[in-house]
N, C-alpha and C positions, 0 to 999 in steps of 0.2 A: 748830709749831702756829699761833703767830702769823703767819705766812707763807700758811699755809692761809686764817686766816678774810679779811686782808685781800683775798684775790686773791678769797676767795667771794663777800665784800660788794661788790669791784668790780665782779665779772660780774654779779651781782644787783643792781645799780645802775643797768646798762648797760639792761637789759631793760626797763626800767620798767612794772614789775607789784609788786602789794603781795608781800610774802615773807617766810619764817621760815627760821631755819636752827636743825637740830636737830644736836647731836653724843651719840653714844653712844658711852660709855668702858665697853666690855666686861672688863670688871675687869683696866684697866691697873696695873700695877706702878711704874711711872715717876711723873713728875710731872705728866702728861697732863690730868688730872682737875684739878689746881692751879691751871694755865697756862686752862684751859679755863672755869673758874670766876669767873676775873678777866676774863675775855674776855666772857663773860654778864653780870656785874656793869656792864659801861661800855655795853652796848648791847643791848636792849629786844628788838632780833629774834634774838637767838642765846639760844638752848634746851637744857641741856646735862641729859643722862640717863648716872646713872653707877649698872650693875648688878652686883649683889653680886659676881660671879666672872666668869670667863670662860664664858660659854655659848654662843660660836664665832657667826659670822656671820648667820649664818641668824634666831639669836634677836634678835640685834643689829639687824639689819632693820626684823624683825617691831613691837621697839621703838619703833623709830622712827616710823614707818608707824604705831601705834596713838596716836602721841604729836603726829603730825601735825594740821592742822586745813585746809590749802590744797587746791582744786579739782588740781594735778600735783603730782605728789611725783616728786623726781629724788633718786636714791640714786649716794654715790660710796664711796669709798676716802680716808682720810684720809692715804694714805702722798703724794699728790702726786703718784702715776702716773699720774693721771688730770690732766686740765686745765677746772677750774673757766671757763675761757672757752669750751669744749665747748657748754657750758648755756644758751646761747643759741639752737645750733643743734636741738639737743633741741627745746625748746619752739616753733621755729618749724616742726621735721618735725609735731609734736602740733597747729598751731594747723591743718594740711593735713588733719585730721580720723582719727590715728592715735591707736590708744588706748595703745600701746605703744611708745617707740622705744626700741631695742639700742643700745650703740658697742659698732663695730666697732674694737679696736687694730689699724689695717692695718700698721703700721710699728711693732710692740712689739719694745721695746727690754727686752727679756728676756733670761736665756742660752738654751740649747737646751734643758736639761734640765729648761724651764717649756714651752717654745714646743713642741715634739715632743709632750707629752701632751696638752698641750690642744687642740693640732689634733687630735691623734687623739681624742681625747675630744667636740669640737666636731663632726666627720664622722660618729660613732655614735651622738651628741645627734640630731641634725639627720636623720639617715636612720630613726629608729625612732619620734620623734618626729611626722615630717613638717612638722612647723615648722623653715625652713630659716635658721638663719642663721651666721655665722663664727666668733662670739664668744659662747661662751653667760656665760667666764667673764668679762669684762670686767662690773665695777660700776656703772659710768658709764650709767643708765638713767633713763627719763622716764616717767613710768605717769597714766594718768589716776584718779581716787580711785575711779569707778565700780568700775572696775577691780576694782583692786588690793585694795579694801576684800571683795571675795568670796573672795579667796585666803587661806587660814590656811595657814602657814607651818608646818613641824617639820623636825628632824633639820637636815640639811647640803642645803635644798634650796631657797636661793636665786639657783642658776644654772637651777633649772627655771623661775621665774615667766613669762618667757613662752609657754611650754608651757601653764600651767595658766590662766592668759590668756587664749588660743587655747581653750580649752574652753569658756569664757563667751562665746566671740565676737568676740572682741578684736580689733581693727584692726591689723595688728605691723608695723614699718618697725625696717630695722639700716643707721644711717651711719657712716661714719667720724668716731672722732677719734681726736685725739691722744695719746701715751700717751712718757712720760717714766723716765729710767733710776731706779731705786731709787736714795731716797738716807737714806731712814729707816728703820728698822726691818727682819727678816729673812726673808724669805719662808718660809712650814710647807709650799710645796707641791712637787712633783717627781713622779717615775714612780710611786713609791707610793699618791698619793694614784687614779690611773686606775681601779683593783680598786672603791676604793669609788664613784666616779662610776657606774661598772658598775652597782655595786648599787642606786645612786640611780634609776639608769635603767630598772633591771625594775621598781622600785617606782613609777615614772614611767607607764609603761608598763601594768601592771594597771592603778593606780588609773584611767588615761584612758581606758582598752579595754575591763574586764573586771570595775570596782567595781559595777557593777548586775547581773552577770554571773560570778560566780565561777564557778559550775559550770563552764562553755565551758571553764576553765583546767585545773582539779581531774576534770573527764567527763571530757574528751579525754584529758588519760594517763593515767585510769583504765582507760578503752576500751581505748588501745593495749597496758598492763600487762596487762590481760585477756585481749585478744586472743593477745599473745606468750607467758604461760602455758600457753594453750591449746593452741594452735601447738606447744610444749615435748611438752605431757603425749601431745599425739596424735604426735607422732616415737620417742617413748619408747616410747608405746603397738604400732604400727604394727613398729619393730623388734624388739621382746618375741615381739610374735607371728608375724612373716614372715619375720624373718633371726637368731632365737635370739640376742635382744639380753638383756641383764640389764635386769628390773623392774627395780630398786634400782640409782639409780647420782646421779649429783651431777646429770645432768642433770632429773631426776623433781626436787630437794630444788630447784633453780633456779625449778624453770616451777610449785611452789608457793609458794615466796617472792613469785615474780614478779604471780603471779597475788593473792594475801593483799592486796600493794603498791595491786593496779589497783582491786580491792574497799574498802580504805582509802580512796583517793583519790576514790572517788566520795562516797564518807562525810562526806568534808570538805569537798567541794562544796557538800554538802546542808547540812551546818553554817554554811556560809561563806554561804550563799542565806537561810537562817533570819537571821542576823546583820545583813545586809545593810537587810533588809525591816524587823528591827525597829529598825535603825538611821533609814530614812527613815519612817518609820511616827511613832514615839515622835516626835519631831522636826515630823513635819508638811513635812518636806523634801521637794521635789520631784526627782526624778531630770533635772529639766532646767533650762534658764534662758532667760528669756522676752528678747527683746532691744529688741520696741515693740508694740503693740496699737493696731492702725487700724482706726477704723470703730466701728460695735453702738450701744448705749445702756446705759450704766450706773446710769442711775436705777432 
């Protein structure tokens, strides 16, 4: 930890811009919180947030970022995989007029059984998304406060932010850096964690395609459920009466299930639509985000 903060104040030295360094101890077990305590006490710009329990990364973030007070906030990893001398080039990609920049670990010093899912995880990030970039999980990130202060965080979804970025309009740039073998702590992640990225990603997915829109989600297989019952009842129908088919058979109790499903589905369309409305209504919230206003008179 002491290793950490001094390499952070050197690079934050280097830059010469005023700065703050926040640490979150997502309810470490070690002596983290200790070491991190005495390291605050000798020096005025280190900020240390320690939360009741472990509430995983994402809140840990969010933390921070509400605990902040500077025009960029750069988010890392306290294990040292990252390289605090990165944070230079960060903020000079952002001074180029980027509202966002990614690291990219081009040369992560990982085993395979990290590096195989997160590529494959990064190529179905990246194609469904349409925000293209290599690394969505690398930490090492630059945000401007415009930004990043429109993003409310939940669940396990701070390898979305640039994604949700990109929906306010966000300028996004991904560079390289550097990225260092583990030498603290043990990594939670592997081939398991892929299933839930998945799920992150359809939840990714509606909310940026289809949150002003749910019916589009919930119609549409209703339709096709509807459709395909239909389809069921008139084959049932059709051989009953032209080729002395049996009324009653498992394909008749299917294409009503089927059908019950597609009627459902629109229902909760229609629920999801009422929800939605009074969600920006109550609110006052507008279904969109303005990015500048040129010209008129506002007197």
């Amino acid at each position: 930890m002491n290793e950490l903060c001094s390499r952070l104040i050197k690079a934050l030295d280097e830059v010469d811009k005023i700065y703050e360094i926040i640490f979150v101890d997502d309810g470490s077990i070690d002596e983290s919180f200790e070491l991190l305590k005495r390291v605050a006490g000798h020096n005025e710009k280190v900020k240390v947030i320690r939360l009741a329990r472990n509430f995983g990364q994402t809140a840990a973030m969010s933390a921070g970022i509400n605990a902040s007070k500077g025009d960029i906030l750069i988010s890392m990893d306290g294990d040292l995989q990252n390289d605090p001398a990165d944070i230079k080039s960060l903020l000079a990609k952002i001074d180029e007029g980027y509202d966002v920049v990614s690291g990219w670990r081009k040369r992560r010093q990982d085993n395979l059984s990290r590096r195989l899912p997160s590529r494959i995880a990064n190529r179905m990030i990246s194609m469904v998304s349409g925000v293209r970039l290599h690394d969505y999980g690398c930490s090492l990130k630059a945000y401007k406060r415009g930004i990043i202060k429109e993003i409310k965080l939940y669940g396990e979804m701070h390898r979305f932010i640039p994604i949700y970025a990109s929906w306010h309009g966000a300028k996004i740039a991904e560079i390289p850096v550097r990225h260092h073998a583990r030498r603290f702590g043990k990594s939670k992640y592997g081939m398991g964690r892929t299933a839930k990225v998945i799920l992150d990603l359809i939840t990714v997915k509606f909310m940026g395609s289809y949150v002003t829109k749910p019916i589009y989600v919930f119609g549409i297989i209703g339709l096709i459920a509807i459709a395909l019952g239909i389809a069921a009842g008139i084959f049932v129908l059709v051989r009953a009466v032209f080729f002395q088919g049996e009324w009653i058979s498992p394909l008749m109790l299917i294409a009503f299930f089927v059908l019950s499903m597609g009627i459902l589905s629109i229902l909760i369309g229609l629920l999801a639509e009422i929800s939605v409305r009074t969600y920006f209504e109550s609110q006052g919230k507008p279904p969109y985000v303005i990015k500048e206003i040129v010209g008129g008179d506002d007197k």
